[in-house]
Every structure is written in C-alpha cells, then in structure tokens.
C-alpha atoms as an extended CHARMM CRD file, in Angstrom:
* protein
*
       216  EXT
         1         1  UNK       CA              4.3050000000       -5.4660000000       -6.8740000000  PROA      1               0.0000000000
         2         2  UNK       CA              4.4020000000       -3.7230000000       -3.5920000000  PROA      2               0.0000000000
         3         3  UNK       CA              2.5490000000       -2.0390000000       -0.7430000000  PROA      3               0.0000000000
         4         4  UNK       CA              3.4140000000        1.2200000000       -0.7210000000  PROA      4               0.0000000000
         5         5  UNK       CA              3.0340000000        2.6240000000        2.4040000000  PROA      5               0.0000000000
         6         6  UNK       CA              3.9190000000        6.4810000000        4.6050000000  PROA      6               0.0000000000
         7         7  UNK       CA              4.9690000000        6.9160000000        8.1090000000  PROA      7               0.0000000000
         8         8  UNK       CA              1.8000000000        7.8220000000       10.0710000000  PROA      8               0.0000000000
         9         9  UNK       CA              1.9270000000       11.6900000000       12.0840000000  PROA      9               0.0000000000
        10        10  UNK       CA              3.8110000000       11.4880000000       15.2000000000  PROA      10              0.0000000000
        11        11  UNK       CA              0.5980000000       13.3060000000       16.7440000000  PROA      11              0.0000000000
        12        12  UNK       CA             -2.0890000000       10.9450000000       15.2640000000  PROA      12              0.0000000000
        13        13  UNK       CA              0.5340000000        8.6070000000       16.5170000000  PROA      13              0.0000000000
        14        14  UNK       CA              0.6040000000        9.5550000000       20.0880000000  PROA      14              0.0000000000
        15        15  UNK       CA             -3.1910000000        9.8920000000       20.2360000000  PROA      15              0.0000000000
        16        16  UNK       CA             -3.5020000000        6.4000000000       19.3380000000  PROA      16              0.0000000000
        17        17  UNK       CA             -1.0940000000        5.1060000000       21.7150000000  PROA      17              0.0000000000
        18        18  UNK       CA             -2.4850000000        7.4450000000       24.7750000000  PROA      18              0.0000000000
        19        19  UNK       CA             -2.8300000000        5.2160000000       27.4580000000  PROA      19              0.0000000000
        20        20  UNK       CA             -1.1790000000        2.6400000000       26.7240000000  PROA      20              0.0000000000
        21        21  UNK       CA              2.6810000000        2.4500000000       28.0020000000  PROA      21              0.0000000000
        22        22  UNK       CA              4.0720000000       -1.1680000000       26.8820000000  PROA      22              0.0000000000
        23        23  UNK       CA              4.6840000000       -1.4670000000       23.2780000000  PROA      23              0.0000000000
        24        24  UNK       CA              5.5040000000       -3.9950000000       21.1820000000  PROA      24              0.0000000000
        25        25  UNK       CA              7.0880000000       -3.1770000000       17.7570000000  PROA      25              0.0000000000
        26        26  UNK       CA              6.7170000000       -4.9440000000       14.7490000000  PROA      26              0.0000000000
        27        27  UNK       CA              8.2190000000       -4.0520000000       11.3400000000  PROA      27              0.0000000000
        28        28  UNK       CA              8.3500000000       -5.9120000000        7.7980000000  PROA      28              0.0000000000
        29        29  UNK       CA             11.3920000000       -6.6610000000        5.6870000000  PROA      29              0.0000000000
        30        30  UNK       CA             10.0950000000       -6.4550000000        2.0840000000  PROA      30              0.0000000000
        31        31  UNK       CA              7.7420000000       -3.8710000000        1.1770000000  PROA      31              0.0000000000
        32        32  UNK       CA              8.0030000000       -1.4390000000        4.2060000000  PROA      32              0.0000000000
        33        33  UNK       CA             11.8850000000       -1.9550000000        4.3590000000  PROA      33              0.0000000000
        34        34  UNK       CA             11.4820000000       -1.0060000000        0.3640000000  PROA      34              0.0000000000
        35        35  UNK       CA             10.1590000000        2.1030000000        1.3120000000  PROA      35              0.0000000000
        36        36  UNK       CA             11.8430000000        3.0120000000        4.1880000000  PROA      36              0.0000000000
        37        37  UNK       CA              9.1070000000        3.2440000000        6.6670000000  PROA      37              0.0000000000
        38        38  UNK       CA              9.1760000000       -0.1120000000        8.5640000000  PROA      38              0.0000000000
        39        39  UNK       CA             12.3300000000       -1.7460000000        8.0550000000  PROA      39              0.0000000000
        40        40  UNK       CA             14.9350000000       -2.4780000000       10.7580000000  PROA      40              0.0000000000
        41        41  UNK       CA             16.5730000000        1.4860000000       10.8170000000  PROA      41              0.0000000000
        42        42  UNK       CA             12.8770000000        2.5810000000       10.9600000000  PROA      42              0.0000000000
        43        43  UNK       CA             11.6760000000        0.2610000000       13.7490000000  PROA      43              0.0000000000
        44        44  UNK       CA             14.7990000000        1.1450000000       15.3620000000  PROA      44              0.0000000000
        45        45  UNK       CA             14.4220000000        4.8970000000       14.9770000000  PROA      45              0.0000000000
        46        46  UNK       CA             10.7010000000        4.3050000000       16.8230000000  PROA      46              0.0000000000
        47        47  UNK       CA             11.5320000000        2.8250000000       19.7210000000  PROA      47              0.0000000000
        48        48  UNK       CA             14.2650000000        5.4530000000       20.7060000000  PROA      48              0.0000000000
        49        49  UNK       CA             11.1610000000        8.0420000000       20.2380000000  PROA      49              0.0000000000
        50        50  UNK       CA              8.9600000000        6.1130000000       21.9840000000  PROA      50              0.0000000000
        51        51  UNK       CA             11.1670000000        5.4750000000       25.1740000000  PROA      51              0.0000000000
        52        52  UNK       CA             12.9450000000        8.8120000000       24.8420000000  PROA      52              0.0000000000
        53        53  UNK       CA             10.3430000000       11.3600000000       23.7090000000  PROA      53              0.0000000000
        54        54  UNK       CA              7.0980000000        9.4620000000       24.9390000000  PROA      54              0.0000000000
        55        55  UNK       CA              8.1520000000        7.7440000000       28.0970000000  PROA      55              0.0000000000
        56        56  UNK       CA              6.5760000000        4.4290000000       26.7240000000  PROA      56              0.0000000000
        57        57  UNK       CA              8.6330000000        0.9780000000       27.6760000000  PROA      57              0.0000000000
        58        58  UNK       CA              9.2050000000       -0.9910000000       24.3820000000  PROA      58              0.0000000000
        59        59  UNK       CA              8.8490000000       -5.0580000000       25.8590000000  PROA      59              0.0000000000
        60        60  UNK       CA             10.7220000000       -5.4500000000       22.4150000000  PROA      60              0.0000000000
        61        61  UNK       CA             10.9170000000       -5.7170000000       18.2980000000  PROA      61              0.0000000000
        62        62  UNK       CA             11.2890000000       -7.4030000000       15.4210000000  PROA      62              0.0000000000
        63        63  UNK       CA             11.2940000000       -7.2730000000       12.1440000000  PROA      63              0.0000000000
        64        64  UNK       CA              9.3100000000       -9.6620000000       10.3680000000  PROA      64              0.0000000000
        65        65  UNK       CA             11.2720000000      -11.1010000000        6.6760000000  PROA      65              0.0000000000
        66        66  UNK       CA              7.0350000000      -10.4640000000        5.2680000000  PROA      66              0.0000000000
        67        67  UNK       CA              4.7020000000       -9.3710000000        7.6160000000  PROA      67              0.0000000000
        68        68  UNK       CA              1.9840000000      -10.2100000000        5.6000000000  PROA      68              0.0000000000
        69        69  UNK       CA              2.8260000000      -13.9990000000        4.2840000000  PROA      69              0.0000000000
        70        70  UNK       CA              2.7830000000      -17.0240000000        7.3160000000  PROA      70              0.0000000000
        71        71  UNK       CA              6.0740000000      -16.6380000000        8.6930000000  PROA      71              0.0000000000
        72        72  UNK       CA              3.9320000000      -14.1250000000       10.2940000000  PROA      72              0.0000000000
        73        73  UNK       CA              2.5960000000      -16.3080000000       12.8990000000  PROA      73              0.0000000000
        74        74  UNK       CA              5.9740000000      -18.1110000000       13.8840000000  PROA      74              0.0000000000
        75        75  UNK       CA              8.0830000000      -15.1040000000       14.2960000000  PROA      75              0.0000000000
        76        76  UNK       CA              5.3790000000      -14.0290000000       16.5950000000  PROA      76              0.0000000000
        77        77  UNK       CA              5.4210000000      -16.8760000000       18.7590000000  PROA      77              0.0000000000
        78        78  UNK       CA              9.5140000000      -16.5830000000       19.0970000000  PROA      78              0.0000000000
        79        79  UNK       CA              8.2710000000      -13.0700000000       20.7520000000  PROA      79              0.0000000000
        80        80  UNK       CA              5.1610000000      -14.1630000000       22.9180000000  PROA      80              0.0000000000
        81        81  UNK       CA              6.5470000000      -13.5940000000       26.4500000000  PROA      81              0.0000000000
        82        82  UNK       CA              7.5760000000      -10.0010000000       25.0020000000  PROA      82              0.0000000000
        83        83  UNK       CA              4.4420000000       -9.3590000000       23.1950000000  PROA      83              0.0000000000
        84        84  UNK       CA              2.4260000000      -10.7790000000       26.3010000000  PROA      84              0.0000000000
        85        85  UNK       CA              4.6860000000       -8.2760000000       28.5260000000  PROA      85              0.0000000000
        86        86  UNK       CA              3.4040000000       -5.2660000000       25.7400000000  PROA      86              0.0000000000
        87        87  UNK       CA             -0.2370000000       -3.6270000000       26.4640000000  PROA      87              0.0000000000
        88        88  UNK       CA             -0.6310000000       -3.2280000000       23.0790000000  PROA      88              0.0000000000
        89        89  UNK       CA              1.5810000000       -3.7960000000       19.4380000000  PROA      89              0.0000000000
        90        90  UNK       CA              2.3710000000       -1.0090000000       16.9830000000  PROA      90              0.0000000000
        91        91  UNK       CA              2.7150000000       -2.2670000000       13.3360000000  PROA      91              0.0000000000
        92        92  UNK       CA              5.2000000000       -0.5980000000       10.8110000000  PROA      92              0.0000000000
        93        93  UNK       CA              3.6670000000       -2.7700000000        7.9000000000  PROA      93              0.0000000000
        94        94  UNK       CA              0.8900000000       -2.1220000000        5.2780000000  PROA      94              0.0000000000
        95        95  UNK       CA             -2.6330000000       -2.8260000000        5.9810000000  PROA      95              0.0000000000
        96        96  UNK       CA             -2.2760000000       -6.6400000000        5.6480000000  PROA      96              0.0000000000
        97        97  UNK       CA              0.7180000000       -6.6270000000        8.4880000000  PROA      97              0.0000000000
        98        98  UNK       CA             -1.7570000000       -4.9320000000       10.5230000000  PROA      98              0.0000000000
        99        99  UNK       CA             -4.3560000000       -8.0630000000        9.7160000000  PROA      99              0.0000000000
       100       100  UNK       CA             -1.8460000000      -10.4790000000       10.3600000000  PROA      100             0.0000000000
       101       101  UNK       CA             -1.5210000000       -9.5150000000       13.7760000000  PROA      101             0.0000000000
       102       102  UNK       CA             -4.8330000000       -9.0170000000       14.5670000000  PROA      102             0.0000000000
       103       103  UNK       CA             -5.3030000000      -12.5690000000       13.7600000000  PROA      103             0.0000000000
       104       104  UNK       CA             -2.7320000000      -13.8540000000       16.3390000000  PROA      104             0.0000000000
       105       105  UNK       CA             -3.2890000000      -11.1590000000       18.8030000000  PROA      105             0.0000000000
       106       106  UNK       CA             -6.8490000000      -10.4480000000       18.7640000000  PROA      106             0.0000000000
       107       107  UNK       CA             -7.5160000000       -9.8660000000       22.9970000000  PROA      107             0.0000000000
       108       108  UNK       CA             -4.8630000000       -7.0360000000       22.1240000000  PROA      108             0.0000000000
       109       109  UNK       CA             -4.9880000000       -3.1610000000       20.6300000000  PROA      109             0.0000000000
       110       110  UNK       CA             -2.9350000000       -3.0970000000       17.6460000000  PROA      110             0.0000000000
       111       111  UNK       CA             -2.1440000000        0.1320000000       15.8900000000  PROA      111             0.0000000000
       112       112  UNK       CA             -0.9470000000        0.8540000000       12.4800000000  PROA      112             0.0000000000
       113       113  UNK       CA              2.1850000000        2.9920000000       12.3780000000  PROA      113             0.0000000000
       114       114  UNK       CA              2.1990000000        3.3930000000        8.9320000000  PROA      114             0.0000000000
       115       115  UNK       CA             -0.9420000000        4.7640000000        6.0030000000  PROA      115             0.0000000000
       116       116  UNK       CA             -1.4060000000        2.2450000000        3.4880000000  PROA      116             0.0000000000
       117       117  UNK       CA             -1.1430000000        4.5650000000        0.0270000000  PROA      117             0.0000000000
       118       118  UNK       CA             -1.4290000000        1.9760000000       -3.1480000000  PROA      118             0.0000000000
       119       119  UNK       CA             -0.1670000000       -1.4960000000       -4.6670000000  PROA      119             0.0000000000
       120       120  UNK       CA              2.9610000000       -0.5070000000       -6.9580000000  PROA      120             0.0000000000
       121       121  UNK       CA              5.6100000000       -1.2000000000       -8.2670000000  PROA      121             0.0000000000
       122       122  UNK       CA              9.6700000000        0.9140000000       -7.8720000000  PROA      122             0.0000000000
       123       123  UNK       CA             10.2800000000        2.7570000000      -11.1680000000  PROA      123             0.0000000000
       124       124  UNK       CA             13.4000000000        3.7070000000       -9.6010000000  PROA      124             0.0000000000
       125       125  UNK       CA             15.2000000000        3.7080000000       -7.1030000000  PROA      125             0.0000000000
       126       126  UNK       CA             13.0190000000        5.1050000000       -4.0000000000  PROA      126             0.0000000000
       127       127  UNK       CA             10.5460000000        6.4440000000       -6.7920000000  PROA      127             0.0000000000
       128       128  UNK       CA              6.7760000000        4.0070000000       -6.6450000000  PROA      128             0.0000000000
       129       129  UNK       CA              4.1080000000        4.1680000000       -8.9340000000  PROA      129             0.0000000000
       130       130  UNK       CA              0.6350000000        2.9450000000       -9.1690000000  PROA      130             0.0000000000
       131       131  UNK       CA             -0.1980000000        0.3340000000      -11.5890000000  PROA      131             0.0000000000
       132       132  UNK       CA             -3.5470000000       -1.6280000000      -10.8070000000  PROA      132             0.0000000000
       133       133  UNK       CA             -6.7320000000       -0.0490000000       -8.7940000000  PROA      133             0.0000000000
       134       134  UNK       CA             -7.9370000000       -3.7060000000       -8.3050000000  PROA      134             0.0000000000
       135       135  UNK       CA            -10.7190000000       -2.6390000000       -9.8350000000  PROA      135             0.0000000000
       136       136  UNK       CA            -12.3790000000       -6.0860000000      -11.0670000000  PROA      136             0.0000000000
       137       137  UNK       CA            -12.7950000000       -5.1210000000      -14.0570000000  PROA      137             0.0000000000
       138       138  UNK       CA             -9.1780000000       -5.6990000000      -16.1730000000  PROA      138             0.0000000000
       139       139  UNK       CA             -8.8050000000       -3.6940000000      -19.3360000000  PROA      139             0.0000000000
       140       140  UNK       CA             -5.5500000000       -4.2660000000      -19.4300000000  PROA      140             0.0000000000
       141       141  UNK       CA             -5.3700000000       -6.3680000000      -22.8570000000  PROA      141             0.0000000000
       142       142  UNK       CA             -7.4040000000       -3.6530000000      -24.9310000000  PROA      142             0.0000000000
       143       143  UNK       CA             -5.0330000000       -0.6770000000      -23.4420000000  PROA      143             0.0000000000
       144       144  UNK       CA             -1.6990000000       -2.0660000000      -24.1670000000  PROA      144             0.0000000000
       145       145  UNK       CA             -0.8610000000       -2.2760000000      -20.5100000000  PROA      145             0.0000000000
       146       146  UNK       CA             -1.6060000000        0.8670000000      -19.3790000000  PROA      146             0.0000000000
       147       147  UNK       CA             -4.4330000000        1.0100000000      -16.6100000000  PROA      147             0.0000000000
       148       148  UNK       CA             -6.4640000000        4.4180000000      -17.5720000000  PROA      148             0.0000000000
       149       149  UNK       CA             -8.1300000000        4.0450000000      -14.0050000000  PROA      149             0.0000000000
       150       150  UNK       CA             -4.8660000000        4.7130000000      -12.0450000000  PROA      150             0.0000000000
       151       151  UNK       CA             -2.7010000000        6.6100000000      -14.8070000000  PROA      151             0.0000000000
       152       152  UNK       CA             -5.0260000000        8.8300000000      -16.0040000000  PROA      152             0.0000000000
       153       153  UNK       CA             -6.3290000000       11.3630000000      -12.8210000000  PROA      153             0.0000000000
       154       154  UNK       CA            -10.0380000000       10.9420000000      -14.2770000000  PROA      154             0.0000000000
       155       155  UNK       CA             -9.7640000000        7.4070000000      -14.7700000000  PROA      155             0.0000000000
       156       156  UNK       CA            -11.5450000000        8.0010000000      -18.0290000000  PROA      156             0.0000000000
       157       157  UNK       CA            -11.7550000000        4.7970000000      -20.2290000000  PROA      157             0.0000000000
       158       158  UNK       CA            -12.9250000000        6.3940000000      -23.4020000000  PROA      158             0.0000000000
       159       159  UNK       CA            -10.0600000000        7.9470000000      -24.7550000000  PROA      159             0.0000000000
       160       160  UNK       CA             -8.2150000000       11.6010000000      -23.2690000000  PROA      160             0.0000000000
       161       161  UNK       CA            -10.2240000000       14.1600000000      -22.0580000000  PROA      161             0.0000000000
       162       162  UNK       CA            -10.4690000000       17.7290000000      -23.7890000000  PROA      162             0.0000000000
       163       163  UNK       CA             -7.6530000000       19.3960000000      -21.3220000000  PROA      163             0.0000000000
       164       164  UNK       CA             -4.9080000000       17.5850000000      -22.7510000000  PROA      164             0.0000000000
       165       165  UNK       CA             -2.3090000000       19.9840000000      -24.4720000000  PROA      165             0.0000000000
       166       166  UNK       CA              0.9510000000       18.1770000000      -25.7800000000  PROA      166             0.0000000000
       167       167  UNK       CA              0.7780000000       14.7980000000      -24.4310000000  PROA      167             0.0000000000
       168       168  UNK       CA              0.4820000000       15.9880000000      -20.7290000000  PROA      168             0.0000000000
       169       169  UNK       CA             -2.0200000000       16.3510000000      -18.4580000000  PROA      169             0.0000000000
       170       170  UNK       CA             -4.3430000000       19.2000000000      -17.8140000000  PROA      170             0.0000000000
       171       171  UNK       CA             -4.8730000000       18.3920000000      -13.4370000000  PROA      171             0.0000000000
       172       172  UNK       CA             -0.9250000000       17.4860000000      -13.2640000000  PROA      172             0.0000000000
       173       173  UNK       CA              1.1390000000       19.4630000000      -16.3230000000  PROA      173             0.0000000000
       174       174  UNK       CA              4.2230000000       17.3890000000      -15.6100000000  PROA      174             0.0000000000
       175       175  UNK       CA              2.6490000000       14.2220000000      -15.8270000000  PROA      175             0.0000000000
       176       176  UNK       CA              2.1680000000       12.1280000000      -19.1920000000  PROA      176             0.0000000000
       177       177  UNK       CA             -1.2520000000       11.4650000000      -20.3110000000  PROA      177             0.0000000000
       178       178  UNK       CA             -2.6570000000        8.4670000000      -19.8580000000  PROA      178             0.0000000000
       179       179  UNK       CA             -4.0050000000        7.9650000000      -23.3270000000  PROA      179             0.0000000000
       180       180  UNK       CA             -1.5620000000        9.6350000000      -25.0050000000  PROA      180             0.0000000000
       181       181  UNK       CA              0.6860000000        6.6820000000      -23.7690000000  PROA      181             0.0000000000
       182       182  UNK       CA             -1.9270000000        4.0590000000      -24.5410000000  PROA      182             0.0000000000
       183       183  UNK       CA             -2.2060000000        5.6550000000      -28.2870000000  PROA      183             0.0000000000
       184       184  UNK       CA              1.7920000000        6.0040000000      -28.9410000000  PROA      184             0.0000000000
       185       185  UNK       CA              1.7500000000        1.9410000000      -27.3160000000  PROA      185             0.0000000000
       186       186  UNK       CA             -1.0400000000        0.9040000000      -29.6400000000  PROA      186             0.0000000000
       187       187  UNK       CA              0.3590000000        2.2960000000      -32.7350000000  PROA      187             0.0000000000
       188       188  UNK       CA              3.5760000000        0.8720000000      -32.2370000000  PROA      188             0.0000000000
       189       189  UNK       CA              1.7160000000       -2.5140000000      -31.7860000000  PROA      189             0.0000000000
       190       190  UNK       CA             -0.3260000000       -1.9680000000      -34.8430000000  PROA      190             0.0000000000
       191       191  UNK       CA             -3.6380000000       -2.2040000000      -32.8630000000  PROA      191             0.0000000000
       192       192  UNK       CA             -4.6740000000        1.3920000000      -32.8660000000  PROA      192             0.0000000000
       193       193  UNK       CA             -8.1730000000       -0.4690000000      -33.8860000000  PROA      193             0.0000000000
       194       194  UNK       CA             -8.9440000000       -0.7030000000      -30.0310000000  PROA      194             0.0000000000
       195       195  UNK       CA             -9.2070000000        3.3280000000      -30.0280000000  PROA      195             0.0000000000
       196       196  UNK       CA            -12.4550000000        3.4820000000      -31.5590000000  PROA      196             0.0000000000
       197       197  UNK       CA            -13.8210000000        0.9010000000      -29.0070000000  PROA      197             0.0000000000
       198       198  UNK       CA            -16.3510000000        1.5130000000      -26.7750000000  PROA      198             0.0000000000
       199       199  UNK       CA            -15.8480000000        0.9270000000      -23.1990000000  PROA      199             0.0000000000
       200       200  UNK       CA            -19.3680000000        1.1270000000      -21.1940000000  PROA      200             0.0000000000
       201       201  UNK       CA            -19.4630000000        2.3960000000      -17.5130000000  PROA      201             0.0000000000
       202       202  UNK       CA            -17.9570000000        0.3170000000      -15.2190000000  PROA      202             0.0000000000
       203       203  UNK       CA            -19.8260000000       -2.1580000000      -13.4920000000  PROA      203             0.0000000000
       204       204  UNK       CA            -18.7350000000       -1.7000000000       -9.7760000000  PROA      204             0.0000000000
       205       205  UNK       CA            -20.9310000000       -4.1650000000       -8.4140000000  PROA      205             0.0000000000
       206       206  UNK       CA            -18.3420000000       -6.9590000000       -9.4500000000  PROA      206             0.0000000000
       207       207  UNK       CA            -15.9120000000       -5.6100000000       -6.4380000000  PROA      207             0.0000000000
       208       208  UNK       CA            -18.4450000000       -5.3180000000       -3.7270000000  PROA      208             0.0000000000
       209       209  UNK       CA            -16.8610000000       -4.5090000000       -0.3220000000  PROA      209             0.0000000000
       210       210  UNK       CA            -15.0770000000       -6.1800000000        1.5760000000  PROA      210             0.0000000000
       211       211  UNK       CA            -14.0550000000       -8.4330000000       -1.2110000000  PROA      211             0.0000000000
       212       212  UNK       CA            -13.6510000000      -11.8290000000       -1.4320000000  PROA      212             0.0000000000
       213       213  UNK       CA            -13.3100000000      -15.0810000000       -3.8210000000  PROA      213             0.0000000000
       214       214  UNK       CA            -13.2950000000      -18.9090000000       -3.5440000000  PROA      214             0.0000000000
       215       215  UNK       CA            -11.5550000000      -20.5520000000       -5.9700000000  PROA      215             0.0000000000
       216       216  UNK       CA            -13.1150000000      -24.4850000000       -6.3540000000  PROA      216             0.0000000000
C-alpha cells in the first residue's frame, strides 16, 4: 500500500515559504516517486522554480530511497552542513516524510510541498485507489474484501442504498457500487449468508485522535 499524495498550489506554496529565502529540498523515492510528485524529476523541477521564478537559493536536495522509514535520519545527516546553510526545508513526501523531519529538524520550519490524499494501492499504471479508511473497526472478513467505508461514497455498511440503478452508483454514475461488488463476491464464495447481517453503527471511539497503540 501507498501514500498517495498531490502537488500542493504554487500560491499556497509561495505563501508558506514567504520569508524565508534558503531552502532545503527533500523528496522520497517510493511512494511520492510512484506518483510523480516527489521523486527525483519532481524535486528537480522545484528547485529550478524556486531559484528561477521565486528568487529563493536552494543550499541543496535529495531524494530520500523512503522518507518515512529510518534511513530517514542518516541521509539527513550526509546533508547537515546544507540543511544547516537552509532557513527552512520543503518536503515533497506524504504526511509521515513531513514527521520525519520534524523529528531531526525540530529548531527549523518545515513545509509540506505535497497534500496527503489517502493510503492506496496502483490499480494501474498511474491510476490509485483507496482501499482501507483505517477506520478501527475491520469488516473486511464479513464483506469479502471490499471496504464499504471507502468504496461505497456513503460508507453505508448495511447493504446499497435506494439510488442504485444497474450496479452503479447514484453520487458517481460511472463508478461500481460498493455492494453490488460485495454481493456478486459473496455469491461467488457461497456466503451470501453475511447479507442479511446486521452491522450496528460504528463505534468511533475505538480510533480516538491522534491515534496510537503499544503492543506488549
């Protein structure tokens, strides 16, 4: 699975960086390269518009193999005297490439270049998908596979709602319902039993925010 991420505005961009001249650039290899919005062509592509278009001075770049794993902190230490030379570091990573250099660089401003959108995985190529909300609460096993809380737009767990017509969905026509999938899936498994279940309202209190576990 992947974090899917979008290129921020180049106005919301420039906002963020007002004031601050001496960039550092970060990008990530896996997930943002995936996607096309942090790899090395990307990062690249940045710091020509920052030094051409912005007048900023980028102290340098790199592109970290996973920005959010611990390779994190050594690559970053390779690039101290340039990341001490920057004034602030721009991240073209998801939301937990961002962390990551918070972490390390905490006495320093560091701004996301990129919108964190969903955990998913590539249907094809250049085409994502969402697959799991994280919700806490896996139904998973009952719905042959199929999350109804990210595939369906109303993230109904009960079965299709009345605007279906067809097998598609009444909010996006070209889009499969949800539980039309989850009943052809369950038929062909034989377990079209788990229909007529009832699924009570989800209990968000088991993924209080911000969340976190311990495992013993």
């Amino acid at each position: 699975m992947k974090s899917i991420t979008r290129k921020k505005p180049l106005e919301e961009l420039e906002r963020e960086l007002s004031g601050l001249d001496r960039i550092f650039i970060v990008g990530c290899g896996t997930c943002a390269t995936m996607t096309k919005t942090g790899g090395r062509e990307e990062v690249l592509d940045m710091k020509d518009h920052l030094q051409g278009q912005q007048d900023k001075v980028v102290t340098g770049w790199v592109v970290i193999p996973t920005a959010c794993d611990d390779m994190t902190e050594a690559v970053l230490k390779e690039n101290g005297k340039a990341i001490q030379a920057a004034e602030c570091i721009l991240v073209m990573a998801c939301a937990l490439g961002v962390h990551r250099a918070v972490e390390y660089y905490p006495q320093k401003p560091v701004i996301p270049a990129l919108d964190t959108l969903f955990i998913g995985v590539e249907d094809s190529p250049g085409s994502f998908s969402e697959v799991c909300g994280q919700c806490g609460q896996c139904v998973l096993g009952e719905t042959a596979g199929i999350c109804p809380i990210v595939s369906c737009h109303k993230g109904l767990l009960n079965g299709p709602c009345g605007g279906t017509k067809d097998g598609k969905c009444e909010v996006d026509p070209d889009k499969d319902c949800a539980w039309t999938l989850i009943y052809e899936r369950l038929k062909g498994q034989g377990r079209l039993d788990l229909m007529r279940k009832f699924h009570p309202p989800k209990n968000y209190q088991v993924v209080p925010r911000p969340k976190g576990i311990k495992i013993a």
